[in-house]
Residue, then its C-alpha position, 0 to 999 in steps of 0.5 A: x261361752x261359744x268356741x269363738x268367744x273362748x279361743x278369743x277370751x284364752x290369752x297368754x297371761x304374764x302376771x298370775x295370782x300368786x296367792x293361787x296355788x293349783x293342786x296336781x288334780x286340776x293340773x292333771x285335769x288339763x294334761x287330759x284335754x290334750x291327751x283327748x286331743x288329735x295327734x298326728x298318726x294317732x302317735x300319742x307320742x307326748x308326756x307330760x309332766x305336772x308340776x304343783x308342788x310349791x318348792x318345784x313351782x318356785x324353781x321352775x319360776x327362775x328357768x322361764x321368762x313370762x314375757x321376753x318383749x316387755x321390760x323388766x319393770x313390765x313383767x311379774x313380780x314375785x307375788x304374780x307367779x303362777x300356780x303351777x307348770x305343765x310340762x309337754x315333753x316328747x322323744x328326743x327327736x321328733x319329726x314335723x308331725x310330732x311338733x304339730x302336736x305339742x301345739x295341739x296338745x299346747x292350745x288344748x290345755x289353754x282352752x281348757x284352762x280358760x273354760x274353768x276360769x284359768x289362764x295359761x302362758x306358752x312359754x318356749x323361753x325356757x332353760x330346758x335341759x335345767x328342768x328336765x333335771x329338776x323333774x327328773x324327766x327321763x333320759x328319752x324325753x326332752x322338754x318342747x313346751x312349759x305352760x305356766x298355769x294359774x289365775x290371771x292378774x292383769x287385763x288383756x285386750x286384742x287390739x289391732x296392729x301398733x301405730x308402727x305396724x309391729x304386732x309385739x305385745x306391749x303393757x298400754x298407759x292403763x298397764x294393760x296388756x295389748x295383744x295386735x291381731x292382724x286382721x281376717x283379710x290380712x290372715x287370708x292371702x287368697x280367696x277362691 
């Protein structure tokens, strides 16, 4: 599949295959994408933290929200949790550049994870200080980022913006899941 195709196809997933449980190598094989990665001064100043061991896995499933701007009805049952968490952690205080790369390192592992037939979902509705104690993240890191990563359970679909011009995500008749993109025109404000 060509780049464009992949960063289209690599959406956020909400609803996993819970039966998929992923092993510290496959979570290890992502983190390394982002460790490949560009990093702002060549810093490299990201840790991560993978997380596949069942009882782990289930704790982390009660400090993350998958989807925020769906009901509850709406979001993953207990069967559609994910496989694994990946955690991007870094200094305490980091500067803008530093938070650039958490989105690289972020968008990196999801490509990746995409590619080998994975899916991923950002998720920054999180209780950070809780699973930085449940992983025993040391004192001078802090959780920026969890990745939630498995096999995806649902159909997700670009469409353009709702009837109302919001662009929140929403579940369609068929419970799809509907992401609105604004289009290439809007994205660019200026041409020259």
């Amino acid at each position: 599949m060509d780049l464009k195709e992949l960063v289209t196809k690599a959406r956020t997933c909400r609803r996993f295959k819970g039966s998929r449980h992923l092993s510290a190598d496959t979570l290890a094989q992502l983190v390394d994408f982002a460790r490949l990665s560009a990093s702002a001064r060549n810093a490299q100043i990201l840790r991560f933290v993978t997380v596949s061991d069942r009882e782990l896995c289930s704790a982390m499933d009660s400090l993350v929200v998958l989807g925020g701007a769906l009901t509850p009805e709406q979001r993953a049952t207990d069967a559609q949790r994910p496989g694994g968490y990946i955690i991007i952690a870094g200094p305490a205080s980091m500067d803008d550049f530093a938070v650039m790369d958490v989105g690289i390192a972020a968008q990196s592992i999801n490509l990746a994870a995409c590619e080998a037939g994975l899916a991923t979902c950002m998720i920054g509705a999180v209780k950070k200080d809780e699973a930085a104690a449940l992983v025993g993240l040391p004192n001078d890191l802090k959780v920026c980022l969890v990745l939630a990563v498995g096999e995806s359970d649902e159909v997700c679909r670009l469409v353009g913006r709702r009837p109302d011009g919001k662009l929140t995500y929403y579940r369609d008749e068929n419970d799809e899941h509907c992401v609105p993109k604004i289009t290439l025109d809007e994205a660019i404000v200026i041409r020259k």
